[in-house]
TIRO-2110 file (N, C-alpha, C; in Angstrom, 1 decimal):
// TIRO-2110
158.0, 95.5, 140.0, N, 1, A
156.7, 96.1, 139.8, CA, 1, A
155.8, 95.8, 140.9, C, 1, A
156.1, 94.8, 141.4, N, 2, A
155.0, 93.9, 142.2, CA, 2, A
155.5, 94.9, 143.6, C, 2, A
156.7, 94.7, 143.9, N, 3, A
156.7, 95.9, 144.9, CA, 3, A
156.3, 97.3, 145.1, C, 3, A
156.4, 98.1, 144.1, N, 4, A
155.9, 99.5, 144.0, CA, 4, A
154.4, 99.8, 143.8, C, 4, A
153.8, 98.6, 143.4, N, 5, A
152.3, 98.2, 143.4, CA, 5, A
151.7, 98.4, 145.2, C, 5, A
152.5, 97.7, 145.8, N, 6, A
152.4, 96.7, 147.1, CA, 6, A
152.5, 98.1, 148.1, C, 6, A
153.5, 99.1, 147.3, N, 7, A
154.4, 100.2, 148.2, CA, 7, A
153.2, 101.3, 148.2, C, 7, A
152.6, 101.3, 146.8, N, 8, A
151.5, 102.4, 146.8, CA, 8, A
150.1, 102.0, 147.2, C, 8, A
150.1, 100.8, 147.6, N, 9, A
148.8, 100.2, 148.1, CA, 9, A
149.0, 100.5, 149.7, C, 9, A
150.0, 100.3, 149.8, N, 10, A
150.6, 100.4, 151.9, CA, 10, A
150.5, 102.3, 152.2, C, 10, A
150.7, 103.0, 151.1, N, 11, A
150.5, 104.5, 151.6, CA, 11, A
149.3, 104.9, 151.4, C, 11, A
148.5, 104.2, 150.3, N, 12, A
147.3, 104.3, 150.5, CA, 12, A
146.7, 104.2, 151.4, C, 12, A
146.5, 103.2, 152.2, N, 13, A
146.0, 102.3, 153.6, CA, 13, A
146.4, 102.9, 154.5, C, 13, A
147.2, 103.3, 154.6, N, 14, A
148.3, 104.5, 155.6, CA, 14, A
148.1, 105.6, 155.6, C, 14, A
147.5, 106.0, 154.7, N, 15, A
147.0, 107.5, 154.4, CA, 15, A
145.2, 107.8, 155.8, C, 15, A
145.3, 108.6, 155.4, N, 16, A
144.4, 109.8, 157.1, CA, 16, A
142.7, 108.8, 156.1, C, 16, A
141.7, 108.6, 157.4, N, 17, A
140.7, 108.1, 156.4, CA, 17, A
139.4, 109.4, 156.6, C, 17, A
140.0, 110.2, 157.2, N, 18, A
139.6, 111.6, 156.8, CA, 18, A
139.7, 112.2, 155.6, C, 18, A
141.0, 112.0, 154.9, N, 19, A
141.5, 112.5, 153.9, CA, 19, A
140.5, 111.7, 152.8, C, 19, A
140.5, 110.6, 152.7, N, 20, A
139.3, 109.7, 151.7, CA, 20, A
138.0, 110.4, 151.7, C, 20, A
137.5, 110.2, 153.4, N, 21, A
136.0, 110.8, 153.0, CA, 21, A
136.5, 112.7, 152.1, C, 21, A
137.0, 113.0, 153.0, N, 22, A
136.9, 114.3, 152.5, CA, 22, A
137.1, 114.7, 150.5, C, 22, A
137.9, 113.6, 150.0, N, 23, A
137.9, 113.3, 148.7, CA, 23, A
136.8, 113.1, 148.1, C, 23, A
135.9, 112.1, 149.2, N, 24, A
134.8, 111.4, 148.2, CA, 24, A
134.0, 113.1, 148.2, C, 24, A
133.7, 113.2, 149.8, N, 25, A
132.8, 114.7, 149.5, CA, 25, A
133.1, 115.7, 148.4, C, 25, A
134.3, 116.3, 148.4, N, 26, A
134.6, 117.4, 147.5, CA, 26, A
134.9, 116.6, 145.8, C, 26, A
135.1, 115.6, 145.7, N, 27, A
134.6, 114.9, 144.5, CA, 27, A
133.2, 114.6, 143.6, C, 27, A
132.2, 114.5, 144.8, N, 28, A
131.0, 114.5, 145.0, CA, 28, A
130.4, 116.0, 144.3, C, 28, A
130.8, 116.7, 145.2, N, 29, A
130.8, 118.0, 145.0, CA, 29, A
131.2, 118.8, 143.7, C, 29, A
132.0, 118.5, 143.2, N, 30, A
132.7, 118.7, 141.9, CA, 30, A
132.1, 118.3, 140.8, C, 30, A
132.1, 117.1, 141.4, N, 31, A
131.3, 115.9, 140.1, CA, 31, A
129.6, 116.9, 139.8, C, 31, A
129.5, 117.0, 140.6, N, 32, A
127.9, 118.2, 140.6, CA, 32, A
128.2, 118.9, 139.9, C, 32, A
128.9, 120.0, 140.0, N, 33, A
129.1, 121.3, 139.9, CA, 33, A
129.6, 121.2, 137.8, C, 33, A
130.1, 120.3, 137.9, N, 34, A
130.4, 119.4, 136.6, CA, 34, A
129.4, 119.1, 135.6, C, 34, A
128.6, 118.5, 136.0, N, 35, A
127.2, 117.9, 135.6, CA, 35, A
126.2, 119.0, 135.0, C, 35, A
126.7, 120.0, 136.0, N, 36, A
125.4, 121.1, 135.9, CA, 36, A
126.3, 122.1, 135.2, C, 36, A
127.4, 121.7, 135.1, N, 37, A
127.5, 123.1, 133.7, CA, 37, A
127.4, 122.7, 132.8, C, 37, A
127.8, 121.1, 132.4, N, 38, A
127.7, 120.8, 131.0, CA, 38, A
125.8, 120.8, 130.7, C, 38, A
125.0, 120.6, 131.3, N, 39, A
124.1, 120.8, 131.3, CA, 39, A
123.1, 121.8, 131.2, C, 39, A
124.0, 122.9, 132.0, N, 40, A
123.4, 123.6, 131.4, CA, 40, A
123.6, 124.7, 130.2, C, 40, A
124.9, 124.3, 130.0, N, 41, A
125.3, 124.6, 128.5, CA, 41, A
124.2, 124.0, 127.5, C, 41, A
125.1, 122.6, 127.8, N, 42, A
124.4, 121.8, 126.6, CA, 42, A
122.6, 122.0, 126.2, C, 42, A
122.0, 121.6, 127.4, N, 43, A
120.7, 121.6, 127.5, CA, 43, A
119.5, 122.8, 127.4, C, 43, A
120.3, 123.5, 128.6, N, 44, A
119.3, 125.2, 128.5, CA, 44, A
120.1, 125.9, 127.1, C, 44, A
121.5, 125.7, 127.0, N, 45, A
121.9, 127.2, 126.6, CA, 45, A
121.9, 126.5, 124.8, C, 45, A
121.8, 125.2, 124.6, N, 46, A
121.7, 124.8, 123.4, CA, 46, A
123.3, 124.9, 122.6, C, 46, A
124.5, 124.9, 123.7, N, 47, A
125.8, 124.8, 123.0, CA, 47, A
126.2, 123.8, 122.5, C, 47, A
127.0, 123.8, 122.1, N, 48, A
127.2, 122.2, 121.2, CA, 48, A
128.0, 121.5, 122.2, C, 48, A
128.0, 120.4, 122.4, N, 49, A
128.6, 119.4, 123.3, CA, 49, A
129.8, 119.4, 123.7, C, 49, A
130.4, 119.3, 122.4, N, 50, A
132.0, 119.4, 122.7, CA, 50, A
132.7, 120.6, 123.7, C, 50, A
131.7, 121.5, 123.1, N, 51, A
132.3, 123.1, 123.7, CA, 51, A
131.7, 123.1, 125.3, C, 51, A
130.4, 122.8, 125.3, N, 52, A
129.8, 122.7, 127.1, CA, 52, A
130.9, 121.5, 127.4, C, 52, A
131.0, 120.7, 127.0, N, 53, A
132.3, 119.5, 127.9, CA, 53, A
133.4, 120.1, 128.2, C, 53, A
134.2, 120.9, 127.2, N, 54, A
135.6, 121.2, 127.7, CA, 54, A
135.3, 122.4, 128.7, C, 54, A
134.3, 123.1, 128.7, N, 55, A
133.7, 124.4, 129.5, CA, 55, A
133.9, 123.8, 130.8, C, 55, A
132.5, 122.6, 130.6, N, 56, A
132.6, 122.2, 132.2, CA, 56, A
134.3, 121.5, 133.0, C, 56, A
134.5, 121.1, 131.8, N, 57, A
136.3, 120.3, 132.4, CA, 57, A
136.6, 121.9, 133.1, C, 57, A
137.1, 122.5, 132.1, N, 58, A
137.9, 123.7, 133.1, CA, 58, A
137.2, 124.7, 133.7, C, 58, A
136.5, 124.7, 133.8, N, 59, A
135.6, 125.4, 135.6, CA, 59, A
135.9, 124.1, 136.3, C, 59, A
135.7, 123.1, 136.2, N, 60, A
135.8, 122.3, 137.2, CA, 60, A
137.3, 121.6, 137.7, C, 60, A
138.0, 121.4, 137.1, N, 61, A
139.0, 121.5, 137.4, CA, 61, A
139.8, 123.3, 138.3, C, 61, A
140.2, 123.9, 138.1, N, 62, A
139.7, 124.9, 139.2, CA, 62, A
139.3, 124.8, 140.2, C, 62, A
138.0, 124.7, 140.3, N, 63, A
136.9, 124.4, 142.0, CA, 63, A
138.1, 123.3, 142.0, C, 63, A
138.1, 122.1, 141.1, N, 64, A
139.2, 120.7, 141.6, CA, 64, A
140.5, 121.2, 142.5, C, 64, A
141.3, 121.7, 142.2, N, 65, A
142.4, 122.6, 143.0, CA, 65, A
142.3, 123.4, 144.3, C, 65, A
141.2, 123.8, 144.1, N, 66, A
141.1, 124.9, 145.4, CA, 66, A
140.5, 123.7, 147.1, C, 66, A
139.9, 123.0, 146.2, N, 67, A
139.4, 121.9, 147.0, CA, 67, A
140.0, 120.8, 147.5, C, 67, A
140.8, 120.3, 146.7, N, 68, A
142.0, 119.8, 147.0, CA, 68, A
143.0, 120.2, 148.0, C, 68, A
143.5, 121.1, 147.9, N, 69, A
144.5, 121.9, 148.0, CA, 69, A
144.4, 122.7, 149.7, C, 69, A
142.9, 122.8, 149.8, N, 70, A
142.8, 123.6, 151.2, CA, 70, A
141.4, 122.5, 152.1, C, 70, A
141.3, 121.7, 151.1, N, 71, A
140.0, 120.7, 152.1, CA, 71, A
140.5, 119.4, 151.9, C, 71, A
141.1, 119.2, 150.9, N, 72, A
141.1, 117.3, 151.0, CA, 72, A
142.6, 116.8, 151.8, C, 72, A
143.7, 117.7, 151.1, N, 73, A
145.2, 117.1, 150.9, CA, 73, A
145.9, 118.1, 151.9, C, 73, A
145.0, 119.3, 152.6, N, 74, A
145.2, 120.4, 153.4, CA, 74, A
146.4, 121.0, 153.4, C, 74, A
147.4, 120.8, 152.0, N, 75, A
149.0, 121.0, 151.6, CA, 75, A
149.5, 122.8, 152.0, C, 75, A
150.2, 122.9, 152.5, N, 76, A
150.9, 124.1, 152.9, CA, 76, A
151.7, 123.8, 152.0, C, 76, A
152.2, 125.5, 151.2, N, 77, A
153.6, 124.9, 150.4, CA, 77, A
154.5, 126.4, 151.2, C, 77, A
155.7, 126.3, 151.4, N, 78, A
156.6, 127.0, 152.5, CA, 78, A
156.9, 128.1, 151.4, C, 78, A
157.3, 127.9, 149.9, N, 79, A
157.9, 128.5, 149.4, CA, 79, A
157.1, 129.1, 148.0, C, 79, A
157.3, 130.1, 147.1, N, 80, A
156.9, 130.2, 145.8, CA, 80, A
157.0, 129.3, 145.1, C, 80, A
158.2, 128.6, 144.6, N, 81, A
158.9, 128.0, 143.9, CA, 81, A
158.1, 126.6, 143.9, C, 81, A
157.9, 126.1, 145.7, N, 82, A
157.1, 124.5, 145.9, CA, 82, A
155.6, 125.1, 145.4, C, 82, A
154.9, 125.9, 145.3, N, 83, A
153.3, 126.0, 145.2, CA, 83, A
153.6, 126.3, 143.5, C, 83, A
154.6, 126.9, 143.0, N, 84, A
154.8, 126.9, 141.2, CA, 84, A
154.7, 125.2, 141.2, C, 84, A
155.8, 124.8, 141.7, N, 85, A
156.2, 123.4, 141.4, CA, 85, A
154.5, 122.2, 141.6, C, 85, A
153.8, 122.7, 142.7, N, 86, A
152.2, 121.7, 143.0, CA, 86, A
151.7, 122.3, 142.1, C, 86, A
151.4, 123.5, 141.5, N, 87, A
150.5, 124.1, 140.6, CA, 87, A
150.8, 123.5, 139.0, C, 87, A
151.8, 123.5, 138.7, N, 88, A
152.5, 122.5, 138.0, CA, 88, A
152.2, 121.1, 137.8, C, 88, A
151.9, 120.8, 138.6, N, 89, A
151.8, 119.2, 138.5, CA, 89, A
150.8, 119.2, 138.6, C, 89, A
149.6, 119.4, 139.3, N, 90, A
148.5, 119.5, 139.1, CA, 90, A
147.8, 119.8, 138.0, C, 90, A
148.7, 120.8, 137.4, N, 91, A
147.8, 121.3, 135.7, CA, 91, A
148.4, 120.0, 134.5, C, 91, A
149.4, 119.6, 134.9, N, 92, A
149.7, 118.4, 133.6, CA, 92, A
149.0, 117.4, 133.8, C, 92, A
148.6, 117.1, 135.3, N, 93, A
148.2, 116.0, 135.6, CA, 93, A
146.1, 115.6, 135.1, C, 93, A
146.0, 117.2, 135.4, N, 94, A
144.8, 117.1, 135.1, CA, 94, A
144.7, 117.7, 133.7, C, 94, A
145.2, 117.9, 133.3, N, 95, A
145.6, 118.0, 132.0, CA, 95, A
145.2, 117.3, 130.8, C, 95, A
146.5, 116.1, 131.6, N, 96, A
146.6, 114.4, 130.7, CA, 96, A
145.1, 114.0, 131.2, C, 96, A
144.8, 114.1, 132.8, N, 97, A
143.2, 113.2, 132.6, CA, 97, A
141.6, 114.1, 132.1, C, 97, A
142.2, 115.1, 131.8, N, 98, A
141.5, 116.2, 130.6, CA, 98, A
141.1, 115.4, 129.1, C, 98, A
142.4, 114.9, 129.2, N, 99, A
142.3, 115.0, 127.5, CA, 99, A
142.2, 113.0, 127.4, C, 99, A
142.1, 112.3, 128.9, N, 100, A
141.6, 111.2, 128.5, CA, 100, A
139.9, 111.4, 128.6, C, 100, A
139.7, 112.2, 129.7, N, 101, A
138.0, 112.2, 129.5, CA, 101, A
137.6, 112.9, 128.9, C, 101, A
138.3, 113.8, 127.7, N, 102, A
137.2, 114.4, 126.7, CA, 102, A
137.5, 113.1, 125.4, C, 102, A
138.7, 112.8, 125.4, N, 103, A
138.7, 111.4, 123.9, CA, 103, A
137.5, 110.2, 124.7, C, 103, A
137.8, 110.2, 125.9, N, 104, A
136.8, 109.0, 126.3, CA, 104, A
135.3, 109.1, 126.0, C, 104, A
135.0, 110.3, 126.4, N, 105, A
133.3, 110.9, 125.8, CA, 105, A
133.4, 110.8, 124.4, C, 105, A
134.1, 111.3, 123.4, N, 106, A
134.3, 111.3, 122.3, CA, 106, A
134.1, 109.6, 121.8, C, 106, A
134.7, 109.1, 122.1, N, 107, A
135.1, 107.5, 122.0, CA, 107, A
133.2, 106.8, 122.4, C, 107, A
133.2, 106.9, 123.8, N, 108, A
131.9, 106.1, 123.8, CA, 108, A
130.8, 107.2, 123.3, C, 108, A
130.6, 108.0, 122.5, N, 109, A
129.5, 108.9, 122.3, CA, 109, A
129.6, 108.3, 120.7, C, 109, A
130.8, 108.3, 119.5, N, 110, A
130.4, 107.8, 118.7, CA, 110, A
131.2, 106.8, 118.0, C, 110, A
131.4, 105.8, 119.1, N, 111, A
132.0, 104.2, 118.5, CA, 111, A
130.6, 103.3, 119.4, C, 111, A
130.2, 103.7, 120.2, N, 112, A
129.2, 103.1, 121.3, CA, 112, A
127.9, 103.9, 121.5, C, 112, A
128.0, 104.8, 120.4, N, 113, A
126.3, 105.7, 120.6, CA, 113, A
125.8, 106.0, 122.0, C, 113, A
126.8, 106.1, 122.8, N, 114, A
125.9, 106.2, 124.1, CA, 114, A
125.5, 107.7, 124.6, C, 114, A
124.5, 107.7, 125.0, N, 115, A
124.1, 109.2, 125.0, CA, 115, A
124.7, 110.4, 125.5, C, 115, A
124.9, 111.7, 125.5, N, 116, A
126.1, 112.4, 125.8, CA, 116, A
126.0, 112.6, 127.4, C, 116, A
124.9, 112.4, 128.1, N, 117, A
124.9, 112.5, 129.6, CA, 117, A
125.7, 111.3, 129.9, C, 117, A
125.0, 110.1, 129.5, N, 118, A
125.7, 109.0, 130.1, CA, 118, A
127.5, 108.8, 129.7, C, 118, A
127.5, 108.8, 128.7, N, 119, A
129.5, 109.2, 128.4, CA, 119, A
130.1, 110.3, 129.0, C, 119, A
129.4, 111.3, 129.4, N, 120, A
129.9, 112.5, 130.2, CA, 120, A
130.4, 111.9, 131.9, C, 120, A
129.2, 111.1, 132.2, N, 121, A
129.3, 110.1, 133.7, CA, 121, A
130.3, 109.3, 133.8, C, 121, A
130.4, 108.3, 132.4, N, 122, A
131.4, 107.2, 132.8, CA, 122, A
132.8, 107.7, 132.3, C, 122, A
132.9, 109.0, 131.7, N, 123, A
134.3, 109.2, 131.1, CA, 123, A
134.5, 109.8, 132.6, C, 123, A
133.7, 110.7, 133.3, N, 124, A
133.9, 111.4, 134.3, CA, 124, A
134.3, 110.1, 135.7, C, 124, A
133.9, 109.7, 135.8, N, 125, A
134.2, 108.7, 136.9, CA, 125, A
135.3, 107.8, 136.8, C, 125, A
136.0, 107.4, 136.0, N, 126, A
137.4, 107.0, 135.3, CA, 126, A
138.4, 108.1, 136.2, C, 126, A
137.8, 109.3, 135.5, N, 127, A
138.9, 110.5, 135.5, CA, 127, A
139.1, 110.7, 137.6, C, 127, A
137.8, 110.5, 138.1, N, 128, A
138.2, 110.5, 139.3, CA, 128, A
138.8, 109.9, 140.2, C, 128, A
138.7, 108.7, 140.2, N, 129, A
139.9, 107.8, 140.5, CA, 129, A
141.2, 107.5, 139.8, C, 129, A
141.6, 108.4, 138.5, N, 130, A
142.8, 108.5, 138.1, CA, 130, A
143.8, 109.6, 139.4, C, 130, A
142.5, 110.6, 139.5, N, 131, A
143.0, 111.7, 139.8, CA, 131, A
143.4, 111.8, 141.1, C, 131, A
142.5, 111.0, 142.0, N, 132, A
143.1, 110.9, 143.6, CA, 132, A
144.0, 110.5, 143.9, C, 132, A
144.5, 109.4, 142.5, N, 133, A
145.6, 108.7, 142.4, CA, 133, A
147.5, 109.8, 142.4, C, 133, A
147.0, 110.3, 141.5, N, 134, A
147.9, 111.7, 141.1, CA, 134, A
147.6, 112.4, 142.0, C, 134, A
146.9, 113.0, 142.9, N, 135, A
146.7, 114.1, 143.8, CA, 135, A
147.7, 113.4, 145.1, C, 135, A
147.1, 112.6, 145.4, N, 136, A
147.4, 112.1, 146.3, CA, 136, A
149.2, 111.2, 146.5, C, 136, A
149.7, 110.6, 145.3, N, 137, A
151.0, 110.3, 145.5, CA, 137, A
151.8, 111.2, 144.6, C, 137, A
151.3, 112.1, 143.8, N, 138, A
152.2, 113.1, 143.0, CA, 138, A
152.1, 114.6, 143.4, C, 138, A
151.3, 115.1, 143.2, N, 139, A
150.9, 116.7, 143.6, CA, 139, A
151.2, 116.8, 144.4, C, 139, A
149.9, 116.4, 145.8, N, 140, A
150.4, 117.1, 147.1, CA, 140, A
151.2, 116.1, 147.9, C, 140, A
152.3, 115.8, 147.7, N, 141, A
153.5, 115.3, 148.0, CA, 141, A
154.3, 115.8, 149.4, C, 141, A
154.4, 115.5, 150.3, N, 142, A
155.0, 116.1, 151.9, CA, 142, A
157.0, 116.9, 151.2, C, 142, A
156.9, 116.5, 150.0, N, 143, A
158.4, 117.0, 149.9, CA, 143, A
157.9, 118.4, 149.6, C, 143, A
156.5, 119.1, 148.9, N, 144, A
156.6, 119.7, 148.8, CA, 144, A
155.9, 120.9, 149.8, C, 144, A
155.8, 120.4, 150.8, N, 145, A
154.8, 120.7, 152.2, CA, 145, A
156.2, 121.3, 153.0, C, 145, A
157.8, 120.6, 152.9, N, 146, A
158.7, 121.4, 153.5, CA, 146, A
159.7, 122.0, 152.5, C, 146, A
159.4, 122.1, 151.2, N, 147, A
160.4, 122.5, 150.6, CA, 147, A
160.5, 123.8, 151.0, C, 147, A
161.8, 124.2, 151.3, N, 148, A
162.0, 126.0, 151.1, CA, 148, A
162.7, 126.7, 150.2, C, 148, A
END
């Protein structure tokens, strides 16, 4: 375990530090674009929480993909089959951290009363460093960059 720890910390480090900033930007960016729809669901449009949350997850996930895909991880896929196969992984992946940041809002909103902006922030900021994690050694993967 200690090795495979060691192995994903060395391609980390190894990895373009282009590729990071460009994460943090278009994360940044996202994280915005995120903020302001649950917001303005929630707040202007008076929708109920749960429903502006899962709204904002999937618009934002989307922009997450397109941004990923042609600005952060800049992945060419050669074939149908390899861009089924990243589209794929990308949807389970954000999927599973879908469904940890809407129980995690859920969770600190009414075991910890914390207010629905602030659980929206910290469930959201979890989810983004899960996700670069997944983007980065699962999705856009170089096997799928030459598959044909």
């Amino acid at each position: 375990m200690t090795d495979r720890i060691k192995n994903i910390w060395n391609k980390f480090r190894a990895g373009n530090f282009r590729e990071f900033i460009s994460y943090g930007f278009w994360g940044a960016a996202t994280s915005a674009f995120y903020i302001a729809v649950f917001q303005l669901l929630f707040r202007m449009f008076g929708v109920d929480d749960r429903v502006s949350k899962i709204t904002a997850i999937i618009t934002t996930k989307i922009l997450a993909y397109v941004a990923n895909k042609f600005f952060v991880f800049k992945n060419r896929c050669e074939s149908k089959k390899a861009l089924f196969a990243e589209i794929l992984k990308f949807t389970v992946t954000r999927g599973a951290t879908m469904l940890l940041d809407y129980y995690g809002y859920i969770l600190l909103k009414k075991s910890l009363n914390i207010e629905p902006e602030i659980g929206n922030v910290i469930s959201m900021a979890a989810v983004i460093i899960i996700n670069y994690f997944f983007g980065k050694f699962y999705v856009y993967t170089k096997k799928e960059k030459h598959e044909k």
